[in-house]
C-alpha positions as CSV (number, residue, x, y, z in Angstrom):
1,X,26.2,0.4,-14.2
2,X,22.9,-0.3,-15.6
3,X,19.1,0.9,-14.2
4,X,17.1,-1.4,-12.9
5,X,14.0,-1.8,-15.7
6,X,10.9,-1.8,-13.9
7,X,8.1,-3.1,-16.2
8,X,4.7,-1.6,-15.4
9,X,0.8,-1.7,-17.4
10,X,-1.5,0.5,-16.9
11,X,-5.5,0.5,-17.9
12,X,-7.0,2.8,-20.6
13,X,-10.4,3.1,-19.7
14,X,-12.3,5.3,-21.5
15,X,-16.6,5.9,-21.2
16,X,-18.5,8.4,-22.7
17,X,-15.5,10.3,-24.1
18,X,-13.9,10.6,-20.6
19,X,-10.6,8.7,-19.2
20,X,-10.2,7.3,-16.0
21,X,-7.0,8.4,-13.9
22,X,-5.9,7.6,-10.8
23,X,-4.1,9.9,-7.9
24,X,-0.9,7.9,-6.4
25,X,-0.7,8.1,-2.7
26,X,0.7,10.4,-0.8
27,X,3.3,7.9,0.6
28,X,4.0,6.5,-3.2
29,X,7.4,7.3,-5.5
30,X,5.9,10.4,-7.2
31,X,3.5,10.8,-4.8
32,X,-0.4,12.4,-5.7
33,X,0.3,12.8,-9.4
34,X,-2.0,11.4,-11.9
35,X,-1.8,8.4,-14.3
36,X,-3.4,6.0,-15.9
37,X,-4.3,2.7,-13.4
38,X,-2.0,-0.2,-12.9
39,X,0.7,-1.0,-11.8
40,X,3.7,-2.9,-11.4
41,X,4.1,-6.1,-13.3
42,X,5.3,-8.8,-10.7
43,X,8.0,-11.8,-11.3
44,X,6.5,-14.6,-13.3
45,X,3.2,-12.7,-13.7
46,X,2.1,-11.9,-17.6
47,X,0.7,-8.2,-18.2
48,X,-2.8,-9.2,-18.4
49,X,-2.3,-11.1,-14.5
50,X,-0.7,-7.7,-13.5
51,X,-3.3,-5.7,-14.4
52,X,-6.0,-7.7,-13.2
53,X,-4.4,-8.1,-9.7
54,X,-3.7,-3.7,-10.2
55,X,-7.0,-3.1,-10.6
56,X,-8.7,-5.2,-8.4
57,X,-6.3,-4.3,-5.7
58,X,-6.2,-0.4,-6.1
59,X,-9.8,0.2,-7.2
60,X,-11.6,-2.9,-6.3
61,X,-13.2,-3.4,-9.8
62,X,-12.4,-6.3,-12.9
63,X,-11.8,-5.6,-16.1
64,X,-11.8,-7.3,-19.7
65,X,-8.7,-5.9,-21.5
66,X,-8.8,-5.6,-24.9
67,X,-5.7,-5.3,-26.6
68,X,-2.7,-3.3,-26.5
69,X,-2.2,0.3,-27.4
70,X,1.3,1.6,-26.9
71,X,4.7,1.0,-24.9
72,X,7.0,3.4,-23.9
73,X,10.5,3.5,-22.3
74,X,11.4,6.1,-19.8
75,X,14.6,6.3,-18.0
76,X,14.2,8.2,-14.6
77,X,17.0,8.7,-12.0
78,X,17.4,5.8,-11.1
79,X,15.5,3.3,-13.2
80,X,13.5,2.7,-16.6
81,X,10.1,2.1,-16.7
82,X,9.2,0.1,-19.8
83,X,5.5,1.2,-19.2
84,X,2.8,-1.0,-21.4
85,X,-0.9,0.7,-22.2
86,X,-3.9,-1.8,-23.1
87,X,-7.3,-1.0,-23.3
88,X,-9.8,-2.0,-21.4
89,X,-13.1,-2.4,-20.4
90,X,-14.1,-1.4,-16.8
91,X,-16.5,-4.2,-15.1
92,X,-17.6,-2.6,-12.0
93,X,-17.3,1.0,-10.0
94,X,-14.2,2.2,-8.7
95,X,-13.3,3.2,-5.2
96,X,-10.3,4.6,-3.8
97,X,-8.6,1.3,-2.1
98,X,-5.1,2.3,-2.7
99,X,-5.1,5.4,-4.8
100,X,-5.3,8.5,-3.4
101,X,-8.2,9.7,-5.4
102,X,-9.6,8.9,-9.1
103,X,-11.1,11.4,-11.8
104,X,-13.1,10.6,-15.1
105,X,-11.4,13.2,-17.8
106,X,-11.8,14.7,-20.9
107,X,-8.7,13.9,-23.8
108,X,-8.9,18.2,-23.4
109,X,-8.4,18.3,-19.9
110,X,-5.6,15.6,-19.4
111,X,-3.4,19.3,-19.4
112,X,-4.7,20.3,-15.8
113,X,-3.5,17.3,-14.3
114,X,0.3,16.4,-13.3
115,X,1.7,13.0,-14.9
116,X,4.8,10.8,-14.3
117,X,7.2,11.6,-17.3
118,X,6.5,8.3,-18.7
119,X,2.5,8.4,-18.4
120,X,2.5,11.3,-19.9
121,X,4.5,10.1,-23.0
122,X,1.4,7.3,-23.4
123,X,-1.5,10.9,-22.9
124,X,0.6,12.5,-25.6
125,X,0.8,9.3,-28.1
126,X,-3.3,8.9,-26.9
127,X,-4.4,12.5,-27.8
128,X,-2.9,12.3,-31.4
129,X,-4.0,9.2,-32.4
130,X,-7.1,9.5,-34.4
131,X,-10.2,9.0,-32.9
């Protein structure tokens, strides 16, 4: 039988040399580790409408998204996460609305942090890309 394949896009946002990660719930599937923000992408929504709605939703701020950077598959227990990274830029000042917590972070300090299996294949494509 076949996974479910969850499609999610998440934000890299990055200002003065730091990124911005997010803390999932404590109530969440893989709950308080890091990742980028976003989310899940929604029936009939595009990336760029799921990661407007994410972001507004979670830390209460808009965007301008840029472009994409990388996509990944991941195949967990019991379902693959196609997971889509775009750049963007951050129009406003997060606050925790629904993440548990969020951290501005050094490319050299991602290592102190716990990721999803499949956020952390996007922080390991994003630390060796040239800079």
């Amino acid at each position: 039988m076949e996974k479910p394949r969850i499609r999610v896009v998440v934000a890299e946002i990055e200002q003065d040399g730091q990124y911005l990660i997010t803390q999932r719930r404590p109530e969440a599937v893989l709950p308080l580790l890091w990742e980028f923000p976003g989310g899940r992408v929604a029936p009939g929504e595009t990336d760029h409408e799921a990661l407007d709605r994410c972001m507004l939703v979670r830390l209460g701020v808009s965007i301008d998204i840029q472009g994409q950077t990388v996509e990944v598959e991941h195949a967990y227990a019991d379902y693959v996460v196609i997971l889509a990274s775009y750049r963007v830029v951050l129009r406003g000042t997060p606050e925790n609305r629904r993440v548990h917590d969020h951290r501005w972070v050094a490319p050299g300090d991602f290592g102190e942090y716990t990721f999803p299996d499949a956020d952390q294949q996007t922080i390991d494509q994003l630390l060796r890309a040239p800079l």
